[in-house]
SELUM-188121 format. One record per residue: x, y, z of N, C-alpha, C, O in turn; residue in three letters. Coordinates in pm, whole numbers, padded with zeros to 5 digits, always signed. Atoms other than C-alpha are relative to their C-alpha. Layout:
SELUM-188121
XYZXYZXYZXYZALA ...
***
This chain:
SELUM-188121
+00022-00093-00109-07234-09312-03450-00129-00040+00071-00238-00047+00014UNK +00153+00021-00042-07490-09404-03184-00112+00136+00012-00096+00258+00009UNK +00086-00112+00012-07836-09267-03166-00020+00071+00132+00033+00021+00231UNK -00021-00086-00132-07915-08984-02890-00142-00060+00052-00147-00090+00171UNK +00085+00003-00011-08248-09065-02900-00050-00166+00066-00037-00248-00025UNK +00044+00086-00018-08392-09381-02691-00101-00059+00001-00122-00161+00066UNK +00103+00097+00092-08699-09461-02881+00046-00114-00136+00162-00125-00174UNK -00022+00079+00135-08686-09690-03180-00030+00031-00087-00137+00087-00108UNK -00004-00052+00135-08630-09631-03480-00025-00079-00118+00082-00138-00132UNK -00013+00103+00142-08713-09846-03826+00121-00002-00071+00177+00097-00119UNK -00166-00025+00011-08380-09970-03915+00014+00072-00164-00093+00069-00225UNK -00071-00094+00067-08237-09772-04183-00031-00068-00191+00062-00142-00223UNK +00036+00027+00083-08397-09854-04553+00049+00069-00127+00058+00191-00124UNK -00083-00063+00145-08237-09776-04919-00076+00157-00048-00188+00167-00096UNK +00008-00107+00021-08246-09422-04966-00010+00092+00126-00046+00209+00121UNK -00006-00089-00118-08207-09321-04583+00145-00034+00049+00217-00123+00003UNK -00119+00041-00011-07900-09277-04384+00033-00095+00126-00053-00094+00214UNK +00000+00088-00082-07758-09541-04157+00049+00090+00102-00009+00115+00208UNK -00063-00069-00092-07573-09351-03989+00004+00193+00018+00077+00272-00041UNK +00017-00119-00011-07701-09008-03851+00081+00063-00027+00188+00013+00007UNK -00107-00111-00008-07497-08687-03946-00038+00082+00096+00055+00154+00134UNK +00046-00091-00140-07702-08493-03644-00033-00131+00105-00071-00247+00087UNK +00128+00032-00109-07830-08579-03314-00137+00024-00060-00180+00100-00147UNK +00095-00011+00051-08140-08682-03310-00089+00005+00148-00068-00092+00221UNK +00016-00011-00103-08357-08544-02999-00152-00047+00013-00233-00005-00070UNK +00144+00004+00027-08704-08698-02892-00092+00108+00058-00059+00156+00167UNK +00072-00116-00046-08994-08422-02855-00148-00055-00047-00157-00164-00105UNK +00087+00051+00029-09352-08446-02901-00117+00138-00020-00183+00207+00058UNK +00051-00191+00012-09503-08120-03087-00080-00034-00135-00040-00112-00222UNK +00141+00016+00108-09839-08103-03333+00094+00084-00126+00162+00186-00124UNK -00061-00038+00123-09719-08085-03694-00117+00024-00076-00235+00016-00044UNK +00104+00019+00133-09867-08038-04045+00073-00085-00102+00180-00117-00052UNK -00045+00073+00133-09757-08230-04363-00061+00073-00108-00183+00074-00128UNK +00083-00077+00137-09833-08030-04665+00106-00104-00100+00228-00114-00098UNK -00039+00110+00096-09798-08318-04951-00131+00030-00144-00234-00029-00180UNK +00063-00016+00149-09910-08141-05294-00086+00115+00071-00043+00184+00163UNK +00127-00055-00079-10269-07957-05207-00042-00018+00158-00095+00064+00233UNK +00056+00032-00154-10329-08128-04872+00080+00023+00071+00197+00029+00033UNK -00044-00041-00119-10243-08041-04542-00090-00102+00098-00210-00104+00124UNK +00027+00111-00113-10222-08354-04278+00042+00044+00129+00147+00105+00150UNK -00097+00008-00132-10177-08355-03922+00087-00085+00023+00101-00181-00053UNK -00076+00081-00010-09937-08503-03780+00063+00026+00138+00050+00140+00183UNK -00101-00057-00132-09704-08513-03436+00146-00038-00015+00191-00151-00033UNK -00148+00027-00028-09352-08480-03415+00061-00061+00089+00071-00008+00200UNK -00069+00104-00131-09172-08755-03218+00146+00012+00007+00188-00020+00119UNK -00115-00076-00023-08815-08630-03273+00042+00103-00117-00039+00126-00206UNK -00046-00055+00070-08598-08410-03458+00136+00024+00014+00196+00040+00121UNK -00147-00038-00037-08244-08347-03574+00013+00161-00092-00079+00242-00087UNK -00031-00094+00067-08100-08072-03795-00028-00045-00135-00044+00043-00219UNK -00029+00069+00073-08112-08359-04053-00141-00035-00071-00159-00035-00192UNK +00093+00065+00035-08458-08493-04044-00118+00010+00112-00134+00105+00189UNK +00091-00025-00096-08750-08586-03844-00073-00149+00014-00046-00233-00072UNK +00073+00130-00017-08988-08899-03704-00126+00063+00025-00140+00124+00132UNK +00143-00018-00048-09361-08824-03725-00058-00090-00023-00017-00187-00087UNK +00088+00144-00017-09671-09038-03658-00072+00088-00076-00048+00209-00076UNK +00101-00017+00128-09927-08984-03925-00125-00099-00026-00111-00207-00083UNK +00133+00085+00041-10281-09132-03955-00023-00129-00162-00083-00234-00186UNK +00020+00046+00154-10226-09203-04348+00145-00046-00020+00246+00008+00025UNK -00154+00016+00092-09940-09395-04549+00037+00113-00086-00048+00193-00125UNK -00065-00074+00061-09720-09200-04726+00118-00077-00028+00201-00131+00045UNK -00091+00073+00076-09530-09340-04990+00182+00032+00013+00221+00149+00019UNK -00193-00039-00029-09095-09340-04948+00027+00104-00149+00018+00031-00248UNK -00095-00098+00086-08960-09072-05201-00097+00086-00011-00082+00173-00097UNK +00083-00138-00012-09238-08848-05137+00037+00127+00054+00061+00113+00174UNK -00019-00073-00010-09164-08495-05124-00179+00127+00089-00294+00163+00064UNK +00115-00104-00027-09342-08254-04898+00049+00095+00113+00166+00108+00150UNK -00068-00138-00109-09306-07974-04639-00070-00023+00120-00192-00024+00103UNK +00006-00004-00161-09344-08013-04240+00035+00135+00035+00138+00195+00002UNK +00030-00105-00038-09459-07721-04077+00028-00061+00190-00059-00121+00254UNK -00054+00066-00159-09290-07825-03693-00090+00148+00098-00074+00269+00081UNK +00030-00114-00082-09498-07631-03418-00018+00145-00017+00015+00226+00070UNK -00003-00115+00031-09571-07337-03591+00108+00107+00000+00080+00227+00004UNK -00131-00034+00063-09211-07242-03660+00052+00015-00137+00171+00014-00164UNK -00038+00018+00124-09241-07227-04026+00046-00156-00063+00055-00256+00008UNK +00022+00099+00089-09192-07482-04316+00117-00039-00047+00208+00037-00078UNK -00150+00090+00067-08922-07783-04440-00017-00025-00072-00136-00054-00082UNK -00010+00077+00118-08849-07906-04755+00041-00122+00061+00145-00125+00125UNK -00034+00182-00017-08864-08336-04694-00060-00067-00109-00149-00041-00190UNK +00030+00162+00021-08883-08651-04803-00007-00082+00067+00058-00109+00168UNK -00018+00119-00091-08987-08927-04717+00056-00134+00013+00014-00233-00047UNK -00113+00121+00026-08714-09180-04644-00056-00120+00055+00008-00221+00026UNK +00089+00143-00020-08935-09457-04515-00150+00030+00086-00175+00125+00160UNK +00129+00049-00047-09266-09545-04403-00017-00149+00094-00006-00263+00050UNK +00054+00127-00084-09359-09789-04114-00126+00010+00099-00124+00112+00168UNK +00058+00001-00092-09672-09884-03901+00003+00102+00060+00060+00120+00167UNK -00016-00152-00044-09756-09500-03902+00091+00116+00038+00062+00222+00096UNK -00085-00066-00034-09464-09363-03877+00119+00047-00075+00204-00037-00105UNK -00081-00072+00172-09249-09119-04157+00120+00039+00053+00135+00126+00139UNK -00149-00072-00089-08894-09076-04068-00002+00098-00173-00030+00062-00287UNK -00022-00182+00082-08853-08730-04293+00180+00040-00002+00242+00065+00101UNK -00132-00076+00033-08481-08614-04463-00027+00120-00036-00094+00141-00137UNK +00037-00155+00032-08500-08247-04459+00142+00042-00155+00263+00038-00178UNK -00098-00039+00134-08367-08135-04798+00029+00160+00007+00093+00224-00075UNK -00102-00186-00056-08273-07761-04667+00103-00001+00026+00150+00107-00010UNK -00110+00008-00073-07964-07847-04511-00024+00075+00146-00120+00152+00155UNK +00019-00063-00126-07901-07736-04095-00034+00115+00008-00114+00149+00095UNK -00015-00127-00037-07862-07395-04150-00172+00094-00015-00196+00205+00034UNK +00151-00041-00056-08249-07320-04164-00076-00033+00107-00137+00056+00168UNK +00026+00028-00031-08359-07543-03981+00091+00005+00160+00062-00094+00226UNK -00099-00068-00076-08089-07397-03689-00077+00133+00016-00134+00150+00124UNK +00075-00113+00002-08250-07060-03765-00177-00038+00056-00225+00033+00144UNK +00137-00011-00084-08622-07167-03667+00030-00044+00129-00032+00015+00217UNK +00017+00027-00143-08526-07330-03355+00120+00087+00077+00170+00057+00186UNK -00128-00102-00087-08250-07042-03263-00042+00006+00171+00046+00005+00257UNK +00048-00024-00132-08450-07007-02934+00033-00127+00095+00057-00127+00216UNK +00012+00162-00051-08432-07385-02861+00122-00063-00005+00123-00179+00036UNK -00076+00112+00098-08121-07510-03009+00040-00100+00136+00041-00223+00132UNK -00124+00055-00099-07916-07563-02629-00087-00098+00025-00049-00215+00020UNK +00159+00108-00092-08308-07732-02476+00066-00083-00087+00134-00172-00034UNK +00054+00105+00087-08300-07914-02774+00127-00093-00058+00130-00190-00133UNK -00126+00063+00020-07947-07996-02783+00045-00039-00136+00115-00135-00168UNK -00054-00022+00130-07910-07905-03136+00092+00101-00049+00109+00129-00167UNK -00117-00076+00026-07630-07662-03087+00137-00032-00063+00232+00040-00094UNK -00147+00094+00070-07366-07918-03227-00049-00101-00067-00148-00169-00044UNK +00025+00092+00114-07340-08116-03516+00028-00106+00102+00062-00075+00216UNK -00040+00137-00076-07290-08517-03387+00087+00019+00027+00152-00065+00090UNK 
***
């Protein structure tokens, strides 16, 4: 399935998926990373129902577990499915249906009203 999104992406590394199950829309909104005790900034460069691409100052290791706080919309359960040249593509381990519920206001903008 192609991607919606026309930035680039780090191609697709063992333990992420090749092939999106959402759209994936680009946006550009001040995050947090809470990974254990700490709380990182971070910015959100897209998002699906699925996952997420943020830029991040610090590495962060691939099977790291932590929670993204998107725009002050409340908090995700992720991982992190790869790491590149600053940049964490994030598998949200909630499934859609939360992550549907924080952006209820947004979904049509954000063109997350339909699965792929």
């Amino acid at each position: 399935m192609p991607e919606v999104s026309s930035d680039k992406q780090k191609p697709a590394s063992k333990g992420s998926r090749e092939n999106r199950d959402f759209r994936r829309r680009s946006v550009l909104w001040p995050g947090k990373l809470a990974v254990g005790k700490h709380e990182l900034s971070c910015q959100v460069w897209n998002l699906s129902l699925g996952g997420a691409r943020v830029r991040i100052d610090l590495p962060i290791q691939e099977g790291t577990e932590l929670k993204l706080n998107v725009a002050g919309r409340g908090e995700i359960d992720a991982v992190v499915a790869w790491s590149h040249d600053g940049s964490l593509g994030l598998d949200f381990l909630t499934g859609p249906d939360p992550v549907r519920h924080m952006f209820e206001d947004r979904l049509h903008v954000l063109g997350l009203d339909e699965d792929a």
